[in-house]
C-alpha positions, 0 to 999 in steps of 0.5 A: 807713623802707620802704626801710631795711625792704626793704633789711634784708629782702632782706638777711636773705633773701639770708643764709638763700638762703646759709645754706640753699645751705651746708646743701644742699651739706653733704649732698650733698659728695660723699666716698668713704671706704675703709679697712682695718685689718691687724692684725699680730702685729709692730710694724714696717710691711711696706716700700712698696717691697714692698707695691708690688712685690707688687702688680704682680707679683703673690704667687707659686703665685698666679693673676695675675688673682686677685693682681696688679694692672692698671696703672691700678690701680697708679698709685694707689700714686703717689696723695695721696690713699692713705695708709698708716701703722702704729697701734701697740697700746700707743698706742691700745688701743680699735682693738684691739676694733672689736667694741666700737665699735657692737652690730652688729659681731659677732666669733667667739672666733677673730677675738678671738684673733687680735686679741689676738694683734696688736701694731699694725697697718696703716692702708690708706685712701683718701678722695676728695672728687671723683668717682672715675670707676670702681671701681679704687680699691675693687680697689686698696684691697682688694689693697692690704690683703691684700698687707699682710696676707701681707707682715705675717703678718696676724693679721685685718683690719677693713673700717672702712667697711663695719664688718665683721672677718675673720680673714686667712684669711676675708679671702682667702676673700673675695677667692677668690670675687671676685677683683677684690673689686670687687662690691656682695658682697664691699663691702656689707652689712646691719645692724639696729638694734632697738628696744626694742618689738622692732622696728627699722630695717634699714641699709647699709653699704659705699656710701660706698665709692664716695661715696654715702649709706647707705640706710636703712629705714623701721621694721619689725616683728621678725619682717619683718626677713629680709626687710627685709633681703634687700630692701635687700641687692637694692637696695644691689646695684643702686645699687652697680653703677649708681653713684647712687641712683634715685628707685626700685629693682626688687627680687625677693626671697623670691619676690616682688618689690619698689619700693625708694623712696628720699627725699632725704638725712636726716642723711647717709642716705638713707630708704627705702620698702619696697613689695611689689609686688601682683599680680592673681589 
């Protein structure tokens, strides 16, 4: 009986060490998720052959480093895991209102225009479940969605990851200030969820760009919400530009500085601390 008990309890503990080791590796697979949705007022995809021309070449009347892409970048046209497709609206008419997906993604009357003006439109992606080395894919990706836009006569495009619609014009100003569109500014963001106390949490959005979770703010009264949200800013930058996130981050905001303490990931993101640094007289 001692025995049958200790065989059943060690393999009740081995069951659990797995079970446990599935759950852990869960949450930290890594995933790296860029897409973009280029609304068009036609029905028809711009030809890859074009796309991938346009890239490498670059757009003409146009600075090269500002719209041609490297050869490292390029070889990513070959790759399986970018995917491109075409989404017609008469298939799938909810695509058509990503404002109505979640309350944060706000839209302006002419973003609304313009997606009523888009018949389909053009599903750029690329998703890596092993470690990506750089941040070619984010200047691909970025390039590779603009140039659909100008072979397609955009209308506007819909960044799904980090959940944010530009006009196409807003779009290419975008890349204007960032050529490379590369950096934590023109990749990551802020939104606040409220409560119905009128207070709320701060999130990112945009690090699962490059395979890391979100972070995400412990509550916060209404009237810190700024400044909550500059902080974050801060720290979402300096994890985008590290490339993984630390136990602590150093933040100046406001004229005041900062530790950002992050904790293990809860429910695909990762909880956050913020402290204000106090100083002596």
């Amino acid at each position: 009986m001692n025995v049958l008990a200790f065989i059943c309890g060690l393999t009740f503990g081995v069951l659990v060490s797995l079970w446990l080791a599935r759950r852990l590796r869960a949450r930290t697979r890594y995933l790296a998720t860029n897409e973009y949705w280029v609304y068009i007022p036609g029905e028809k995809m711009p030809g890859e052959q074009a796309i991938m021309e346009r890239l490498v070449r670059g757009a003409p009347g146009r600075p090269r480093a500002r719209s041609a892409l490297g050869q490292e970048e390029a070889l990513l046209f070959s790759d399986i895991r970018l995917h491109i497709a075409l989404v017609l609206r008469s298939r799938n008419t909810h695509a058509f209102r990503p404002d109505l997906f979640d309350d944060h993604i706000r839209v302006t009357a002419e973003q609304l225009s313009c997606l009523a003006d888009s018949n389909a439109f053009v599903k750029v992606r690329y998703i890596s479940e092993e470690p990506l080395p750089d941040k070619r894919h984010i200047r691909f990706l970025v390039h590779c969605a603009e140039t659909v836009a100008e072979l397609g006569d955009a209308n506007a495009v819909y960044d799904c990851v980090e959940e944010k619609l530009f006009t196409r014009e807003e779009f290419s100003q975008m890349l204007d200030a960032d050529p490379k569109g590369d950096s934590a500014h023109s990749n990551v963001r802020t939104i606040w969820t409220g409560t119905p106390s009128g207070g709320g949490h701060v999130e990112t959005r945009g690090l699962a760009k490059i395979g890391l979770s979100e972070l995400t703010s412990a509550a916060v009264e209404a009237d810190e919400r700024l400044l909550a949200e500059a902080v974050l800013v801060e720290a979402a930058a300096e994890v985008w530009n590290i490339g993984y996130v630390p136990q602590q981050i150093e933040v100046h905001a406001y004229e005041d500085d900062f530790h950002v303490i992050t904790q293990p990931v809860r429910e695909g993101r990762v909880p956050v601390r913020l402290m204000r640094v106090q100083t002596s007289p």
